[in-house]
py3Dmol code that shows the C-alpha trace and the ligand (Angstrom):
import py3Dmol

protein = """\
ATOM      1  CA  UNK A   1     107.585  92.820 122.302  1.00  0.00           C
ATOM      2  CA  UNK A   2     107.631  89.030 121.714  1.00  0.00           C
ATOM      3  CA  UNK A   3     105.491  87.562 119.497  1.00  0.00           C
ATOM      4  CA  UNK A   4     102.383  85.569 120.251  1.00  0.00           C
ATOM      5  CA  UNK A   5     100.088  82.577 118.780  1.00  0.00           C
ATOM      6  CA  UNK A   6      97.812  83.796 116.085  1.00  0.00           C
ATOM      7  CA  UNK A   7      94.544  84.446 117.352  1.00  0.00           C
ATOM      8  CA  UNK A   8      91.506  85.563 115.931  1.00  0.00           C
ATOM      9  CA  UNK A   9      91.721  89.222 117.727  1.00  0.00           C
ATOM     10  CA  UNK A  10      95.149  89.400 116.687  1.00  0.00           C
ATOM     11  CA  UNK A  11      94.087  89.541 113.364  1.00  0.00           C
ATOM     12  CA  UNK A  12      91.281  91.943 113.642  1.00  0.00           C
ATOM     13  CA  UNK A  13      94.129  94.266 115.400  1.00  0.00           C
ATOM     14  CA  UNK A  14      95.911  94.418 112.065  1.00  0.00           C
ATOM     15  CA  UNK A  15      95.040  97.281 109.147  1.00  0.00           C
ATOM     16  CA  UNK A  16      94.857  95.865 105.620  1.00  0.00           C
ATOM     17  CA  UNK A  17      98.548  96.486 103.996  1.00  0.00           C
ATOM     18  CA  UNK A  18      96.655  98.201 101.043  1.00  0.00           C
ATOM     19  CA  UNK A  19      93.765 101.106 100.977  1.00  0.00           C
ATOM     20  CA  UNK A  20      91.420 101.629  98.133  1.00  0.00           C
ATOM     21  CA  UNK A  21      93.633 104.502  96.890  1.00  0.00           C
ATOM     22  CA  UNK A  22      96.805 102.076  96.730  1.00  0.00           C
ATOM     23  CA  UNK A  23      94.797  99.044  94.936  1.00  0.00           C
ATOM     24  CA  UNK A  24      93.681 101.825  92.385  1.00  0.00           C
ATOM     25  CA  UNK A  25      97.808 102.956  92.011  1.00  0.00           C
ATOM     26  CA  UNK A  26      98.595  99.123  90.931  1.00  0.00           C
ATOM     27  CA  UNK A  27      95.521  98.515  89.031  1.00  0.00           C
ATOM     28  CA  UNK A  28      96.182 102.019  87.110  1.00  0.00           C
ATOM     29  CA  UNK A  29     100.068 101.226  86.617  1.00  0.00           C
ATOM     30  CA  UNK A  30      99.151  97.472  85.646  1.00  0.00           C
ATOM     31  CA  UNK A  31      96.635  99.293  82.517  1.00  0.00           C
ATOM     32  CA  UNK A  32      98.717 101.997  82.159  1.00  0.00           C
ATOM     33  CA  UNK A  33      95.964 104.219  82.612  1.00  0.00           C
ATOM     34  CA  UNK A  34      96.556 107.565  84.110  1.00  0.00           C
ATOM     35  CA  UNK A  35      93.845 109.420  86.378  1.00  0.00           C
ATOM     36  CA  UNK A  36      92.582 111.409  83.384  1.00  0.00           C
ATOM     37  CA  UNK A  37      92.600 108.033  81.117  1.00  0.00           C
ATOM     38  CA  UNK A  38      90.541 106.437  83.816  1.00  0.00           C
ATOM     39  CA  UNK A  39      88.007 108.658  84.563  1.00  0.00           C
ATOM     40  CA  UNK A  40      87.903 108.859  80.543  1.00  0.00           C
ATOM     41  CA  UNK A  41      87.555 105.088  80.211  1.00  0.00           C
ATOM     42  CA  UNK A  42      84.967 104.684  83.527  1.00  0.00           C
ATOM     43  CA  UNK A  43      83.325 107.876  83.586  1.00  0.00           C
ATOM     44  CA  UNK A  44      83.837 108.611  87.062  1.00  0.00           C
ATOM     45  CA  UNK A  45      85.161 112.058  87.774  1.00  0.00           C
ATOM     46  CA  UNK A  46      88.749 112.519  87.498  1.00  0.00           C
ATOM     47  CA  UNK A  47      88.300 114.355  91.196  1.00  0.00           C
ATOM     48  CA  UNK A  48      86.770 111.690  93.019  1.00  0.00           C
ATOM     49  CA  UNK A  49      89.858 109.502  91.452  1.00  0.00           C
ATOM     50  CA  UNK A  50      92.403 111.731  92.721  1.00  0.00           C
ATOM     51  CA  UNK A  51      90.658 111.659  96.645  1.00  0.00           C
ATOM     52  CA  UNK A  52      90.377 108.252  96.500  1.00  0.00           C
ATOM     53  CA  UNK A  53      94.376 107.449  95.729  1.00  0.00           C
ATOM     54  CA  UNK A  54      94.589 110.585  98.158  1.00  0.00           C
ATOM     55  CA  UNK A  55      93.264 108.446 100.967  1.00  0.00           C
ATOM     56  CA  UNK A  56      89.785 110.039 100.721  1.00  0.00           C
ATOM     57  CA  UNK A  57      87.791 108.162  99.041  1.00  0.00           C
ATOM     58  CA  UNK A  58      84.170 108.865  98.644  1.00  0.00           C
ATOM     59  CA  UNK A  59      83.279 106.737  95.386  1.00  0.00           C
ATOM     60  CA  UNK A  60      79.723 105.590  95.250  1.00  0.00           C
ATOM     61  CA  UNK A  61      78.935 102.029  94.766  1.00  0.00           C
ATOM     62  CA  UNK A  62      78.389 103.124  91.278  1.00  0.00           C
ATOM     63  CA  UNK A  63      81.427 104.340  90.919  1.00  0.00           C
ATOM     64  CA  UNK A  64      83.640 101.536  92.043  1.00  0.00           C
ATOM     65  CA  UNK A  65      81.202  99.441  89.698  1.00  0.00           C
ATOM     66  CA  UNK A  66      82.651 101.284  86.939  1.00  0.00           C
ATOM     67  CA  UNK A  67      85.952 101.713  88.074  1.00  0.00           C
ATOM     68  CA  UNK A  68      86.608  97.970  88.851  1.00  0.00           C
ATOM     69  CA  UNK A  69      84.485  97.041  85.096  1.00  0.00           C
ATOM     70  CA  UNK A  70      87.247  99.276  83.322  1.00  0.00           C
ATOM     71  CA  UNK A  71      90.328  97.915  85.563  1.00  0.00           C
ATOM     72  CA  UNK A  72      89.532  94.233  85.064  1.00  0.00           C
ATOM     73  CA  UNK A  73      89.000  94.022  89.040  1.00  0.00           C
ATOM     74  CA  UNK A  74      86.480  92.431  91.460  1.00  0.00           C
ATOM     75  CA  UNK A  75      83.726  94.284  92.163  1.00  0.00           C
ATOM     76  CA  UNK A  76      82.687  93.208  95.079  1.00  0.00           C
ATOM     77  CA  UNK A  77      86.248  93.418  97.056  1.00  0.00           C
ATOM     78  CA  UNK A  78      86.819  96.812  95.856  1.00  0.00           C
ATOM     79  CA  UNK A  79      83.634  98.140  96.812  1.00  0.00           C
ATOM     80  CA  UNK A  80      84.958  96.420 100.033  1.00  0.00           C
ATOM     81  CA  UNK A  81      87.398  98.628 100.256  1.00  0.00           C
ATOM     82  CA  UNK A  82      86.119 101.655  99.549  1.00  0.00           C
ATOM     83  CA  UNK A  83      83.492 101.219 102.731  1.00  0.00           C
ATOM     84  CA  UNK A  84      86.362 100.197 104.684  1.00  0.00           C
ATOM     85  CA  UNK A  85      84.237  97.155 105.279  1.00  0.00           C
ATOM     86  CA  UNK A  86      86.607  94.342 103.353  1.00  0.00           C
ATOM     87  CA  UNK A  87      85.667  90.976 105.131  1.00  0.00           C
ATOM     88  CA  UNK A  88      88.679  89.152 107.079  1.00  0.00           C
ATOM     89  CA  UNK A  89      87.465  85.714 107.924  1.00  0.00           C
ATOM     90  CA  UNK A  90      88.335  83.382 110.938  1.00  0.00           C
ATOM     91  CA  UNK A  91      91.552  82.333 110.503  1.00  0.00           C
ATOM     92  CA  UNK A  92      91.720  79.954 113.697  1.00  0.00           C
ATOM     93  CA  UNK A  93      91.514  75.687 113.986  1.00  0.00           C
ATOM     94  CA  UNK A  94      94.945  75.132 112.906  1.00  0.00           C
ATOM     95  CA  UNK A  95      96.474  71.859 113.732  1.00  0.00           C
ATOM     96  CA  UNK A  96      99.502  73.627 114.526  1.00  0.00           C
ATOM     97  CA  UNK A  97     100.597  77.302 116.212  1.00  0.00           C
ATOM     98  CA  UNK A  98     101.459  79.500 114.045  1.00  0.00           C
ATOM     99  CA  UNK A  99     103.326  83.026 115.408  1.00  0.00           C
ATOM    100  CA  UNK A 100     103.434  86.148 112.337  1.00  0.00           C
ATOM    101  CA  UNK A 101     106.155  87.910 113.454  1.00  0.00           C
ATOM    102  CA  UNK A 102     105.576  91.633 112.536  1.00  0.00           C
ATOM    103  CA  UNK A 103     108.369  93.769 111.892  1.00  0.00           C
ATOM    104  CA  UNK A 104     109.293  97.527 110.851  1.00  0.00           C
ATOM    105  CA  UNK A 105     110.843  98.417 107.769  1.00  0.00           C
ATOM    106  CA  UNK A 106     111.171 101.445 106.410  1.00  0.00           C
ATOM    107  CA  UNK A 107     107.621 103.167 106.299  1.00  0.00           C
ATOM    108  CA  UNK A 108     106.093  99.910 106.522  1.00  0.00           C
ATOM    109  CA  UNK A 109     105.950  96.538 108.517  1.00  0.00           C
ATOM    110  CA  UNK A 110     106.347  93.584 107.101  1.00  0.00           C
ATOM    111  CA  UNK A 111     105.524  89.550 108.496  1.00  0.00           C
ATOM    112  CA  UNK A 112     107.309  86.592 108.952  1.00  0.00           C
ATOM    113  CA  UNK A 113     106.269  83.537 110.636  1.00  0.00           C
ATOM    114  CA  UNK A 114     106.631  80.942 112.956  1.00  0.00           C
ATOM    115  CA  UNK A 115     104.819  77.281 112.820  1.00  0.00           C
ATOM    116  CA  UNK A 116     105.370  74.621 115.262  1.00  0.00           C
ATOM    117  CA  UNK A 117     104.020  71.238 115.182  1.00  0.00           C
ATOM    118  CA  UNK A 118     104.646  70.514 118.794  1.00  0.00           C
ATOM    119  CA  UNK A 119     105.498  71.733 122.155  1.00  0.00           C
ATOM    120  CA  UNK A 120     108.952  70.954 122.002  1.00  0.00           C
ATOM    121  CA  UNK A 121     109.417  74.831 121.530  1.00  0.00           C
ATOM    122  CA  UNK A 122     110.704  73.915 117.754  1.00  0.00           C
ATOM    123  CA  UNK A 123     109.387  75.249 114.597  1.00  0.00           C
ATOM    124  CA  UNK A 124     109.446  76.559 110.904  1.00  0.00           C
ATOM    125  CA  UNK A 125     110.416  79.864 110.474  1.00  0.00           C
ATOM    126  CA  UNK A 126     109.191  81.058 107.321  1.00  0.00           C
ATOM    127  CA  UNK A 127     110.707  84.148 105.547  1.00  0.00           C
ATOM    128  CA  UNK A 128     113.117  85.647 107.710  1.00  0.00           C
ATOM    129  CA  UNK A 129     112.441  89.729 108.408  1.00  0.00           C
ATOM    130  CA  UNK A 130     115.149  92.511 107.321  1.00  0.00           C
ATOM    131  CA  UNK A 131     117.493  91.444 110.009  1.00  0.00           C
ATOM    132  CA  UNK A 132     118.561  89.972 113.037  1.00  0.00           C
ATOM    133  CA  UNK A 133     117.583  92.610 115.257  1.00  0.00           C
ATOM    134  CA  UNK A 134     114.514  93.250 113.997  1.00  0.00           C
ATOM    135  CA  UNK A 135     113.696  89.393 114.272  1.00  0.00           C
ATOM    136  CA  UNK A 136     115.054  89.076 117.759  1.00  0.00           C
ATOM    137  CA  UNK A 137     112.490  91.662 118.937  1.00  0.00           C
ATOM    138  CA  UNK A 138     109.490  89.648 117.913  1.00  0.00           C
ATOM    139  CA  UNK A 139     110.653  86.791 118.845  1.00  0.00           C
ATOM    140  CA  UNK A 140     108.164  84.081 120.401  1.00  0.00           C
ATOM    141  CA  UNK A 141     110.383  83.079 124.368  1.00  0.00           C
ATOM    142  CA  UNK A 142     108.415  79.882 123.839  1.00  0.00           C
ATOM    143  CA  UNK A 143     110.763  79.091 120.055  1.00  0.00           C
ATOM    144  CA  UNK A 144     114.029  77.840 121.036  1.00  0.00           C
ATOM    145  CA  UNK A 145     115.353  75.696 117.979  1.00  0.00           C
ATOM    146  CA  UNK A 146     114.327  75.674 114.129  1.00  0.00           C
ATOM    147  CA  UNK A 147     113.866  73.143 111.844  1.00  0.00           C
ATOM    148  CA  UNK A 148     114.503  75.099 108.742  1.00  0.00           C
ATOM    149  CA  UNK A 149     113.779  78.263 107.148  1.00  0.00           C
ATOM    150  CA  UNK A 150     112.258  78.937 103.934  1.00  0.00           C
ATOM    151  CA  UNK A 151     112.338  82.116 102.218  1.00  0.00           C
ATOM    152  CA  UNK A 152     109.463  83.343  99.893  1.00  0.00           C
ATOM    153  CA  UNK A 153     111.539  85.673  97.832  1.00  0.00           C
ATOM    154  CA  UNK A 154     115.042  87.667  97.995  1.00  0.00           C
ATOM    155  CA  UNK A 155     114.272  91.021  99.122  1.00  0.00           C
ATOM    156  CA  UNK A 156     115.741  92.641 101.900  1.00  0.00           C
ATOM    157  CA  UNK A 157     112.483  93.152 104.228  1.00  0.00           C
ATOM    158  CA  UNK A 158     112.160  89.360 103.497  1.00  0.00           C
ATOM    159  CA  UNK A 159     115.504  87.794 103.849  1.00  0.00           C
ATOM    160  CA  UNK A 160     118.075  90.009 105.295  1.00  0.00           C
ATOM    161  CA  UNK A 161     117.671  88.332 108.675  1.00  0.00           C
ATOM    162  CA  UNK A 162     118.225  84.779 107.172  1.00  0.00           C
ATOM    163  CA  UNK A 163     121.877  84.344 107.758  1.00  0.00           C
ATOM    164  CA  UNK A 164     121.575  85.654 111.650  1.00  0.00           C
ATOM    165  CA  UNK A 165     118.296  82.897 112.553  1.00  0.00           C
ATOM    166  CA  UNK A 166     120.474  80.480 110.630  1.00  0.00           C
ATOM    167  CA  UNK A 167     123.519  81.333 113.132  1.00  0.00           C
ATOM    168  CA  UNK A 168     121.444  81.623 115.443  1.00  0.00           C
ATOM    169  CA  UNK A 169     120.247  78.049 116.063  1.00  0.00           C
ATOM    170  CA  UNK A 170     122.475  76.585 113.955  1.00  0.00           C
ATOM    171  CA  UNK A 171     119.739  75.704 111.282  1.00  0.00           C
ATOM    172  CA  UNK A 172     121.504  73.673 108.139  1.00  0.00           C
ATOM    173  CA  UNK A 173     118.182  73.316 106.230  1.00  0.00           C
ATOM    174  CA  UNK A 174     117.181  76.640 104.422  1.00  0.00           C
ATOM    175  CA  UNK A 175     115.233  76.879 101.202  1.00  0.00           C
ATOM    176  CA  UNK A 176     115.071  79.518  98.930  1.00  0.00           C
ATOM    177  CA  UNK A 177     113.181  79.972  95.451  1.00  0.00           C
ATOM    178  CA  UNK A 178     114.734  77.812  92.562  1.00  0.00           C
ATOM    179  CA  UNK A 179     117.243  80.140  90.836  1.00  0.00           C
ATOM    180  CA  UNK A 180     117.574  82.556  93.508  1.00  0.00           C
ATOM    181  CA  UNK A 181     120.990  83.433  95.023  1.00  0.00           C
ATOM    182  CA  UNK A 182     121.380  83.970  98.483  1.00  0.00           C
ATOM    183  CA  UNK A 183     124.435  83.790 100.878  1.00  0.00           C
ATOM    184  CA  UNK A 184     122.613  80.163 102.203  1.00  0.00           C
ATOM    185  CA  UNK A 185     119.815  77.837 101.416  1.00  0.00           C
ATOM    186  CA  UNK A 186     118.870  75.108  98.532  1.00  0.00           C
ATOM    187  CA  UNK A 187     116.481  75.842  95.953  1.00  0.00           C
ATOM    188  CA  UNK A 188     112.747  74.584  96.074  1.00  0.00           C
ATOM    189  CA  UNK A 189     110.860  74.622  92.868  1.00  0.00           C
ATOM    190  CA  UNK A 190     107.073  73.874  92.154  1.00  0.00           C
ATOM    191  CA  UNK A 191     105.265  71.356  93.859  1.00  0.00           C
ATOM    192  CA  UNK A 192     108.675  70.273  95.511  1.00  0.00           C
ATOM    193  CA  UNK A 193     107.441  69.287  99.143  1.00  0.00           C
ATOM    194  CA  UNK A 194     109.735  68.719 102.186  1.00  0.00           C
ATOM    195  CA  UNK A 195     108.879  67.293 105.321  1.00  0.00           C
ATOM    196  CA  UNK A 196     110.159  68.939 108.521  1.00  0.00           C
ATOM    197  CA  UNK A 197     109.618  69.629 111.912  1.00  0.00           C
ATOM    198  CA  UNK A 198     106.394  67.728 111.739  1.00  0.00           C
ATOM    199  CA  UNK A 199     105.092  69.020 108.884  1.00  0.00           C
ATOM    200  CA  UNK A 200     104.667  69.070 105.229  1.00  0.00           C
ATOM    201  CA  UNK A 201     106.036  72.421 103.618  1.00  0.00           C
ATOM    202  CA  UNK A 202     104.964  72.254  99.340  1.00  0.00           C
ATOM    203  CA  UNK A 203     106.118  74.797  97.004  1.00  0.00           C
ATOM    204  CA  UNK A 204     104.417  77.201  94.494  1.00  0.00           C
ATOM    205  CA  UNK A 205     106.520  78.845  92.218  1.00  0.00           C
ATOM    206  CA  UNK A 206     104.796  82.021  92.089  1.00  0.00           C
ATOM    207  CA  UNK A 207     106.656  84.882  89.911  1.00  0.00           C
ATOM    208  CA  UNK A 208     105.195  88.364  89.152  1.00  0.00           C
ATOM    209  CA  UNK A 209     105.967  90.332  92.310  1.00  0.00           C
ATOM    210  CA  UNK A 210     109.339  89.741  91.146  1.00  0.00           C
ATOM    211  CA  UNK A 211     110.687  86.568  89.145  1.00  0.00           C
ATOM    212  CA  UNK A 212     111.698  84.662  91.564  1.00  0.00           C
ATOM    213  CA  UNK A 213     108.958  84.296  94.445  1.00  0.00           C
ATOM    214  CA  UNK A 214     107.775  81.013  95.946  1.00  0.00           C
ATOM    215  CA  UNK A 215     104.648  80.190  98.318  1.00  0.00           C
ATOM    216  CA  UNK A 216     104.737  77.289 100.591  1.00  0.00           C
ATOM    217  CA  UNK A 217     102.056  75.370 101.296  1.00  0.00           C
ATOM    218  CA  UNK A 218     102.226  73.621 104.825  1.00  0.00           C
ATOM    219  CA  UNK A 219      99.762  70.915 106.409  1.00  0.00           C
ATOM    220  CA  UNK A 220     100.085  68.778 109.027  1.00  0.00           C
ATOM    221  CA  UNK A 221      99.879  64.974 109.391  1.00  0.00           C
ATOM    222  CA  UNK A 222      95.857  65.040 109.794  1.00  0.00           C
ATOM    223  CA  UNK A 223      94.384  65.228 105.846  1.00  0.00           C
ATOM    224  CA  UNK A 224      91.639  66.677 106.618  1.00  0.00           C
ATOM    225  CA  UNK A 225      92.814  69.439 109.100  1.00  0.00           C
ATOM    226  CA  UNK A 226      93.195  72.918 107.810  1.00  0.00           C
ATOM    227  CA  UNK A 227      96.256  74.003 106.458  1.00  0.00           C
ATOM    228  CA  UNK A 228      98.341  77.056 106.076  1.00  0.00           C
ATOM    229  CA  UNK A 229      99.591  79.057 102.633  1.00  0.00           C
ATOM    230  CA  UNK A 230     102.828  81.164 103.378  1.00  0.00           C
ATOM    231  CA  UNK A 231     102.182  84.052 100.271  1.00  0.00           C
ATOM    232  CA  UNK A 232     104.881  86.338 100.441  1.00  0.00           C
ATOM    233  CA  UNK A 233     104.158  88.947  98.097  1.00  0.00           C
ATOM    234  CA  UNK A 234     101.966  87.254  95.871  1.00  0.00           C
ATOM    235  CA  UNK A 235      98.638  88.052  97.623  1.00  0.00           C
ATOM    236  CA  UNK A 236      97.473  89.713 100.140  1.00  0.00           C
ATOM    237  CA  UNK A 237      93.984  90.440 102.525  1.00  0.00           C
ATOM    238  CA  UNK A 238      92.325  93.234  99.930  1.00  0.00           C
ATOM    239  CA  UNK A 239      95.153  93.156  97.055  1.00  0.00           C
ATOM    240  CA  UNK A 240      98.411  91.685  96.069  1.00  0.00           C
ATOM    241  CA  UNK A 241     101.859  92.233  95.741  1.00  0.00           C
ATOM    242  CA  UNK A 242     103.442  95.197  93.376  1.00  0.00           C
ATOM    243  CA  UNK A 243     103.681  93.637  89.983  1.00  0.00           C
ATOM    244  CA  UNK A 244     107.325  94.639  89.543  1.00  0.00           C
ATOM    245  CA  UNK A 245     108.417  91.721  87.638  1.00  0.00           C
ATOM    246  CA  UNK A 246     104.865  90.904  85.491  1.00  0.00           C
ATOM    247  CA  UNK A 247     101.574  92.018  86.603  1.00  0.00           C
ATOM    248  CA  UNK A 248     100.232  89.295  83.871  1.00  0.00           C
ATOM    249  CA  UNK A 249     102.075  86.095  85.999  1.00  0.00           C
ATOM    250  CA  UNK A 250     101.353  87.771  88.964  1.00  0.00           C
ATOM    251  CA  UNK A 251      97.699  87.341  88.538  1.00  0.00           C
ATOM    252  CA  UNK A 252      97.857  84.438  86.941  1.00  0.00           C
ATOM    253  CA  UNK A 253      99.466  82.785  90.151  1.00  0.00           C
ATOM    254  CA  UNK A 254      97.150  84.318  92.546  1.00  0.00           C
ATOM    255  CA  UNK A 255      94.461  82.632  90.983  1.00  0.00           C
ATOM    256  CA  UNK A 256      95.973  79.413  90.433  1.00  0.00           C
ATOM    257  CA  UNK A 257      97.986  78.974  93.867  1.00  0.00           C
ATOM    258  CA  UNK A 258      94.232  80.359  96.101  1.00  0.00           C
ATOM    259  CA  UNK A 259      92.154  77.593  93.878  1.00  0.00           C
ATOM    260  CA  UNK A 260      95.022  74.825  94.251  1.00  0.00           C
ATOM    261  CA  UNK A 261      94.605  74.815  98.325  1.00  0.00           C
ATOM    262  CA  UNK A 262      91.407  74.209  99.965  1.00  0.00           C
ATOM    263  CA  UNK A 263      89.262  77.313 100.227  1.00  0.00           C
ATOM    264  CA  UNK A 264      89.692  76.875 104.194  1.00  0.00           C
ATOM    265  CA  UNK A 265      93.418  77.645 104.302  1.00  0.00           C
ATOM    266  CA  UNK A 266      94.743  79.852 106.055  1.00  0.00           C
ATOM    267  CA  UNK A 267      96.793  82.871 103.953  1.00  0.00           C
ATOM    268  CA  UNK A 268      99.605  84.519 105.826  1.00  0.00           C
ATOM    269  CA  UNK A 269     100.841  86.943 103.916  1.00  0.00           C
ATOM    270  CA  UNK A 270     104.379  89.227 103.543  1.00  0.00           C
ATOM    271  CA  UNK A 271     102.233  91.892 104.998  1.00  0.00           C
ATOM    272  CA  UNK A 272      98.756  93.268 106.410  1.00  0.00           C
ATOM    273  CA  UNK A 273      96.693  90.482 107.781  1.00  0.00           C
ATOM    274  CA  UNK A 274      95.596  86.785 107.751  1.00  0.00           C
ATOM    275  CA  UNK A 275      92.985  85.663 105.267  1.00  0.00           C
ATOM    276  CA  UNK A 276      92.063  82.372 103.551  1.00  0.00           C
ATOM    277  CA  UNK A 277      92.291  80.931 100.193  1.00  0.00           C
ATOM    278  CA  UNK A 278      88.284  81.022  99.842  1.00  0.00           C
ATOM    279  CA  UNK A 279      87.866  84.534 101.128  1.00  0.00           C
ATOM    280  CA  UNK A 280      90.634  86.348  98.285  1.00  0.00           C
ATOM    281  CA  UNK A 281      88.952  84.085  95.856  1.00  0.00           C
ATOM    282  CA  UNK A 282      85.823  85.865  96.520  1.00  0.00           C
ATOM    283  CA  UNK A 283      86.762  89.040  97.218  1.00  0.00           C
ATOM    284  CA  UNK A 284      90.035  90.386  96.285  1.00  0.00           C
ATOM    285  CA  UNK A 285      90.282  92.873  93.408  1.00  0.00           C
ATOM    286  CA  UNK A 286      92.756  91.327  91.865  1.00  0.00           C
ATOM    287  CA  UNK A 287      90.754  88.271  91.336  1.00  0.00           C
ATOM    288  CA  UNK A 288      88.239  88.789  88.990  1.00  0.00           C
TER     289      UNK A 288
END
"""
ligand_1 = """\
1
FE2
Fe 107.458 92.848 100.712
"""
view = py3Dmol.view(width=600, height=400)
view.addModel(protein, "pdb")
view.setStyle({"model": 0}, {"cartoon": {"style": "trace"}})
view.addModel(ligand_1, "xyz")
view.setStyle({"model": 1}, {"stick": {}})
view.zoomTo()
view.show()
């Protein structure tokens, strides 16, 4: 199916990329606290633990009080989470289109995107899927050239289609974190900023999901309009990226790259849904 313009419904349509029971997992594995040591250090029952990361969770507000006080996480989102009710704010009134490109992989899906400036049918493709294939079945009919392509991070779900869309319309302006190796693209470090395709792409680096991990800021010519943050695996609606490489950094740079945008931005992450800056300020667990 070919992709289509971001619209509010389209986001609604989309499941968080992480449950209760998987925010938990990291939070656990960043304190290295088992189940046991939790309920130990919270007082919640080791049981209701174990349902929760099981999928069934059926914590009081009490207990996600106490779990989120002895995990160093946000109260409020997890509690969220656990009603199933975690707020995903309107993430339309973009000065430009924006496509997220969903894509299987593996036992999950994960997002690239397309923003266009115009109607020329041109655009930005940011992060490129796992591969060619996968890309070309998303693919918007109304994108039929690319201005350049920049990459959040070197993983396969996230850049093994980058050589094919560069083939593919011939695109000679790729970026790719500073440091990073890749078969193609130059490196962008923080706060570099390239103009293309009509608009403004800026670069955070951004390591913890791994050590090499950029988001890119993009805005258009208006000032004031809203913009758009491209997060990779640094944050997501409800939670953030597996802190493979440092759960400290990774943190760090949530905060920091969510309070450096306006709180209207848009957030479109590696996976799950659209949110904005203000919204994972307020509410994700990971910001606390
Ligand atoms: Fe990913």
């Amino acid at each position: 199916m070919a992709g289509r313009p971001q619209t509010l419904s389209h986001t609604l349509q989309i499941p968080l990329e992480d449950e209760l029971g998987d925010v938990l997992e990291k939070a656990m594995s960043c304190a290295g606290l088992s189940p046991e040591a939790l309920a130990e250090k919270s007082g919640v029952p080791v049981e209701g633990i174990l349902d929760a990361i099981d999928y069934r969770p059926e914590l009081s507000p009490a207990d996600c009080g106490r779990l989120a006080a002895a995990l160093g996480l946000n109260e409020v989102g997890l509690c969220a989470l656990a009603t199933g009710k975690y707020p995903l704010p309107d993430s339309e009134g973009l000065p430009f289109q924006v496509w997220p490109l969903r894509m299987a992989h593996g036992i999950g899906v994960v997002n690239a995107y397309i923003v266009a400036a115009g109607d020329a049918g041109r655009g930005l493709l940011f992060d490129a899927g796992p591969g060619a294939e996968a890309l070309e079945s998303v693919w918007p009919r109304e994108i039929r050239g690319i201005d350049g392509i920049f990459i959040t991070h070197i993983e396969a779900e996230h850049a093994g289609g980058l050589c094919g869309a560069a083939d593919r319309f011939g695109v000679t302006d790729a970026f790719i974190p500073s440091g990073a190796r890749a078969p193609l693209g130059r490196p962008m470090g923080e706060r570099e900023t390239i103009a293309a395709g009509g608009l403004e792409v800026t670069a955070f680096r951004t390591p913890g999901h791994c050590a090499l991990h950029n988001c890119y800021h993009i805005r258009s010519a208006v000032p004031s309009a809203r913009s758009l943050l491209v997060s990779g695996d640094l944050v997501f609606a409800g939670s953030a990226g597996g802190p493979y490489y440092c759960q400290r950094q990774l943190r760090a740079h949530l905060r920091r790259v969510l309070l450096a945008v306006p709180a209207d931005t848009v957030v479109a992450p590696g996976h799950g849904p659209m949110t904005t800056a203000g919204n994972e300020l307020r509410f994700n667990p990971f910001v606390s």
